[in-house]
Backbone as a printed PyTorch tensor [residue, N CA C, xyz], in Angstrom:
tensor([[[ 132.0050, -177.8600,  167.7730],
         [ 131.1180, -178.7630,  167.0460],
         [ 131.5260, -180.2020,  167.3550]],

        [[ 130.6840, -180.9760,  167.5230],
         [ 130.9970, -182.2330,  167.8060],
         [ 131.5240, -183.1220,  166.5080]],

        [[ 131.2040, -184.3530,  166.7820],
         [ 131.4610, -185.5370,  166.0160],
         [ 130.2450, -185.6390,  164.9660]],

        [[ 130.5340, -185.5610,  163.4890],
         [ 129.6190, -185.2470,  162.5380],
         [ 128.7620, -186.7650,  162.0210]],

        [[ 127.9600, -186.7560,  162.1190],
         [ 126.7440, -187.4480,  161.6990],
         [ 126.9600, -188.3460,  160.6310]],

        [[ 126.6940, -189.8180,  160.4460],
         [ 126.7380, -190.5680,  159.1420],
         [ 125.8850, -190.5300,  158.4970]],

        [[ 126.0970, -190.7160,  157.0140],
         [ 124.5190, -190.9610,  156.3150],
         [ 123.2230, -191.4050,  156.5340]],

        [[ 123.1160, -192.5790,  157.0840],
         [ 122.4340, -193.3930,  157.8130],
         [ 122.0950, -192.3830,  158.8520]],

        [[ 123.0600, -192.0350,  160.1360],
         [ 122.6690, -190.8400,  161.0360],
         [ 121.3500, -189.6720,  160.4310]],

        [[ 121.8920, -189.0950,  159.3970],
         [ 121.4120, -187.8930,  158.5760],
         [ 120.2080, -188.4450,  158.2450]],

        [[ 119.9410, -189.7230,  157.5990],
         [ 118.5070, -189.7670,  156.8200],
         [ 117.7350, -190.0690,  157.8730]],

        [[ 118.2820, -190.6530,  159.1510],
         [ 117.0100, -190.7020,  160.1090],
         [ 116.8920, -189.3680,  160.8110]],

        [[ 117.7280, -188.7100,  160.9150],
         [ 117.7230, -187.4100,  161.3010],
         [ 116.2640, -186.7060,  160.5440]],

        [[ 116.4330, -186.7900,  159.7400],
         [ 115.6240, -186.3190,  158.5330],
         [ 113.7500, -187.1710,  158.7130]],

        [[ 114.0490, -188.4470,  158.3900],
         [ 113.0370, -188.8630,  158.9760],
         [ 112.5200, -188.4210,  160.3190]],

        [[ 112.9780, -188.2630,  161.0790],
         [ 112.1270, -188.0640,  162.2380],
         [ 111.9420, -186.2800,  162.4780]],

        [[ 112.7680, -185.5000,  161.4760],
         [ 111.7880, -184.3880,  161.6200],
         [ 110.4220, -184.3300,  160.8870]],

        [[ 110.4320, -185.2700,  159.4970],
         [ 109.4070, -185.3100,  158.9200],
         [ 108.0830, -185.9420,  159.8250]],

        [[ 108.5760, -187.0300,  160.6290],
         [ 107.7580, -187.5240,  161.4070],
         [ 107.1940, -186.8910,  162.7660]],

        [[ 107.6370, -185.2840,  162.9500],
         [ 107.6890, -184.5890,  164.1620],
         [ 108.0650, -185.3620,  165.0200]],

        [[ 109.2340, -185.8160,  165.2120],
         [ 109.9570, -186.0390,  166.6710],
         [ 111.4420, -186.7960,  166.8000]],

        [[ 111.6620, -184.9290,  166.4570],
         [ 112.9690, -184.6200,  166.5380],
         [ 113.6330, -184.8720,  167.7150]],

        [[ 114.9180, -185.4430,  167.7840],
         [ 115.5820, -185.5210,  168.9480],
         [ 115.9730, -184.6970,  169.9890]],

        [[ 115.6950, -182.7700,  170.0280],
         [ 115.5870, -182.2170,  170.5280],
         [ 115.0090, -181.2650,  169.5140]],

        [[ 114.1310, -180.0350,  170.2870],
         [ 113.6400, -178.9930,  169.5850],
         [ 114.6930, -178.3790,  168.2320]],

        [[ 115.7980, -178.3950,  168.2180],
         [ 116.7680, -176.9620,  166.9050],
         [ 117.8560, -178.4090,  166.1330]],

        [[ 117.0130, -179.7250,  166.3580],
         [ 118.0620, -180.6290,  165.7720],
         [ 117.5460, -180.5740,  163.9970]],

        [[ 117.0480, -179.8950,  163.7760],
         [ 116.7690, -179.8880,  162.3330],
         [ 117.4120, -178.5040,  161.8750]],

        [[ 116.7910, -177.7460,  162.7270],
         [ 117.8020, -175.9160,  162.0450],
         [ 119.6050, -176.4450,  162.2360]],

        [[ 119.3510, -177.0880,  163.3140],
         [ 121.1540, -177.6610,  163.7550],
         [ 121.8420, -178.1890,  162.3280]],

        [[ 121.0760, -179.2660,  161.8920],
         [ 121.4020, -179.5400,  160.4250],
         [ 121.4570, -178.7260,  158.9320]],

        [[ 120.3780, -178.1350,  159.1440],
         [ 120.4270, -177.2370,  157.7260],
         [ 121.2680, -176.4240,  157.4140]],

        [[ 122.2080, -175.9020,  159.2320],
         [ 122.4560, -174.5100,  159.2940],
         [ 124.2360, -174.5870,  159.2560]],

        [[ 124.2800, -175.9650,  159.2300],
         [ 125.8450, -177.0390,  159.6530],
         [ 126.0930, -177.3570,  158.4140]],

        [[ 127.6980, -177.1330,  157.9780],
         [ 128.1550, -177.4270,  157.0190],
         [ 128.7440, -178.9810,  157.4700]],

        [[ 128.3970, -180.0030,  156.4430],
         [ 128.9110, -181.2540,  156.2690],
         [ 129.8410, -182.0680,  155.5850]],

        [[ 131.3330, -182.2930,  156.4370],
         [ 132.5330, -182.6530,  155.4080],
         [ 132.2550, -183.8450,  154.2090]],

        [[ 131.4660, -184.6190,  154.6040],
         [ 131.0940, -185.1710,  153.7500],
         [ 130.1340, -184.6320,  152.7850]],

        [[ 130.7350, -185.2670,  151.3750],
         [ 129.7710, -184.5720,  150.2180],
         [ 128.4690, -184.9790,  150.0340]],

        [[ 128.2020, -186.7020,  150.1570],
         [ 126.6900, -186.5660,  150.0240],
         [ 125.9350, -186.1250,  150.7240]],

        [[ 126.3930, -185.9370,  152.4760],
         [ 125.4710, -185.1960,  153.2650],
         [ 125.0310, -183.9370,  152.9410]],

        [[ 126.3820, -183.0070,  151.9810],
         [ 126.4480, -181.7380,  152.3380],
         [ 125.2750, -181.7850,  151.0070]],

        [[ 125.0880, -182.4300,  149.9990],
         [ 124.5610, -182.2410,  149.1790],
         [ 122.9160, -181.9950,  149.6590]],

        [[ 122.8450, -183.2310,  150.2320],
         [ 121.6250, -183.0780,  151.2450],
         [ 121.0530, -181.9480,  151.9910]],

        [[ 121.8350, -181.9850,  152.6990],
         [ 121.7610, -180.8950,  153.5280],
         [ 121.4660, -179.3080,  152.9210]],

        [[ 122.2650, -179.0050,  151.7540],
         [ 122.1360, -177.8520,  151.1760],
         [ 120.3200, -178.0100,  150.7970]],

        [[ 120.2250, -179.3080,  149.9120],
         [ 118.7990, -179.0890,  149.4750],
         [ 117.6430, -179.1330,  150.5310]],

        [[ 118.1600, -179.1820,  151.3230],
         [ 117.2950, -179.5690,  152.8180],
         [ 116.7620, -178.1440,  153.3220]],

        [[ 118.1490, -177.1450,  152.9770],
         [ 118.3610, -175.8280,  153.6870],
         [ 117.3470, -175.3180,  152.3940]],

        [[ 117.1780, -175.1680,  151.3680],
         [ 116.4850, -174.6460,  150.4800],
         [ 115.4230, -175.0010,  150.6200]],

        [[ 114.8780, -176.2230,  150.7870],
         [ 113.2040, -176.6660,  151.2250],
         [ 112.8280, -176.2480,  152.4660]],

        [[ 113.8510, -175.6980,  153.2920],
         [ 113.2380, -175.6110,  154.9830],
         [ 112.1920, -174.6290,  154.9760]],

        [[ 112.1740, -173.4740,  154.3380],
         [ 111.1170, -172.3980,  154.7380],
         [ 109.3600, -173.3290,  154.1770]],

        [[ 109.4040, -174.2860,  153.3430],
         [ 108.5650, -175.4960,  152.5080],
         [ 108.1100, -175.9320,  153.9310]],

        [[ 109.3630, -176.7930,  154.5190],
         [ 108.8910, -177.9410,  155.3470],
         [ 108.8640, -177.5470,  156.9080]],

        [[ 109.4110, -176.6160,  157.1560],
         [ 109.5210, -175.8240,  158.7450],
         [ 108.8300, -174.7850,  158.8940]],

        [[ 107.5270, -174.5310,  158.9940],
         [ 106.6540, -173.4190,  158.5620],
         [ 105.4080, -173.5450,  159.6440]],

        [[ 104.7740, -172.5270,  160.7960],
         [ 103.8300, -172.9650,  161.2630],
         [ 102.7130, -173.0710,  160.0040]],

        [[ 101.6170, -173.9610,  160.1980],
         [ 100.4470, -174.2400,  159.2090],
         [ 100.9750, -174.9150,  158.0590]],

        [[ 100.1260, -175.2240,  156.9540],
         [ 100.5070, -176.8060,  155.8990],
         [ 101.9850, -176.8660,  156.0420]],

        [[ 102.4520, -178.3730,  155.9250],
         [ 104.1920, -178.2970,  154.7280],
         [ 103.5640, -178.1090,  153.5420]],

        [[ 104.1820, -178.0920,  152.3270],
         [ 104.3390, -178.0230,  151.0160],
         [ 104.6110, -179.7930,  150.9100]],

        [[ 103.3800, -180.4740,  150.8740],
         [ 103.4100, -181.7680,  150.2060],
         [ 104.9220, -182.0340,  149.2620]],

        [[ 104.6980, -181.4080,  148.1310],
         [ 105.7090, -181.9270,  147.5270],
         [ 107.1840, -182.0550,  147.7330]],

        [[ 107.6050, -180.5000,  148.8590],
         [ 108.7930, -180.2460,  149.1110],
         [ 108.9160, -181.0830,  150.6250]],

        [[ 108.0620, -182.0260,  151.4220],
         [ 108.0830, -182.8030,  152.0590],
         [ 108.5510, -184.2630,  151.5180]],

        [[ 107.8410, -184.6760,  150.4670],
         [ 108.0820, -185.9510,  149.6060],
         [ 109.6640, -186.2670,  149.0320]],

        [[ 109.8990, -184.6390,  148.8350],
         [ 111.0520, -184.6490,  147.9930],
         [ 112.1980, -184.6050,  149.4570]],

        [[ 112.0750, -184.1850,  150.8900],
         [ 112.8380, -184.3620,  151.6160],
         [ 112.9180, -185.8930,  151.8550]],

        [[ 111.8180, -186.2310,  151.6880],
         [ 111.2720, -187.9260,  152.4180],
         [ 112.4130, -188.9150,  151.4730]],

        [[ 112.5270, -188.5190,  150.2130],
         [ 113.2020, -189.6810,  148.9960],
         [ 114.7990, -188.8820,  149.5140]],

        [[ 115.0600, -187.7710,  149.6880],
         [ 116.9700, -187.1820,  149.6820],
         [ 116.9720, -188.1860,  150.9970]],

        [[ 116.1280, -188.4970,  152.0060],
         [ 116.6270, -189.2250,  153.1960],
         [ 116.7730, -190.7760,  152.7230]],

        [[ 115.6230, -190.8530,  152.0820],
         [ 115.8360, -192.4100,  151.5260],
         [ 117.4230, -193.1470,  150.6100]],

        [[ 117.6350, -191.8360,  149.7650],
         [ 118.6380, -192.3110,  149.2260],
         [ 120.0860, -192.4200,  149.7780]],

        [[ 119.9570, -190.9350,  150.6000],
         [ 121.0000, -190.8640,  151.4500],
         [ 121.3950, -192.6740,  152.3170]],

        [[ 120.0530, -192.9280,  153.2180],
         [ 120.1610, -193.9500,  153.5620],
         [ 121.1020, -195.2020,  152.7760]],

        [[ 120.9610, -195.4230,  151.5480],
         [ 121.4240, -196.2550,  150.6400],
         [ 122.5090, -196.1530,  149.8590]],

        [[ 122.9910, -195.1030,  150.4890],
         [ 124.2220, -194.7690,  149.5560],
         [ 125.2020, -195.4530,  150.2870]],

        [[ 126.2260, -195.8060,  149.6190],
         [ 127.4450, -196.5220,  150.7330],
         [ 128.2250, -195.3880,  151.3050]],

        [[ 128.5910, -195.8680,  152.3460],
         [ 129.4920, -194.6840,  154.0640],
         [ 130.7190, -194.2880,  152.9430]]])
């Protein structure tokens, strides 16, 4: 496993799967599926892994469980390193 991701890293991570365009095809399962030493990521991340079948689904996302990924990236963003 490489060199683990910063907050900042993570919420754009996040953003740009919401935005379809992910930095490679499995960089979102890569995340959900990756445990994170840091706690606010991992916090993230866990709720990320619970919304994925919501937001990673061929046909609709689940609006709400999209919105609610959209704000865990936002805050993440704002939290201090």
């Amino acid at each position: 496993m490489g060199k683990q991701k910063t907050r900042s890293e993570v919420a754009d991570l996040i953003v740009r799967f919401i935005e379809n365009r992910s930095s490679y095809p499995q960089e979102w399962n890569d995340f959900v599926e990756c445990r994170h030493s840091d706690p606010a990521v991992e916090h993230v991340r866990k709720r990320c892994h619970d919304l994925d079948p919501l937001v990673n689904c061929p046909g609709p996302q689940n609006k709400d469980a999209l919105e609610e990924t959209r704000t865990l990236a936002e805050r993440l963003k704002r939290s201090p390193q």
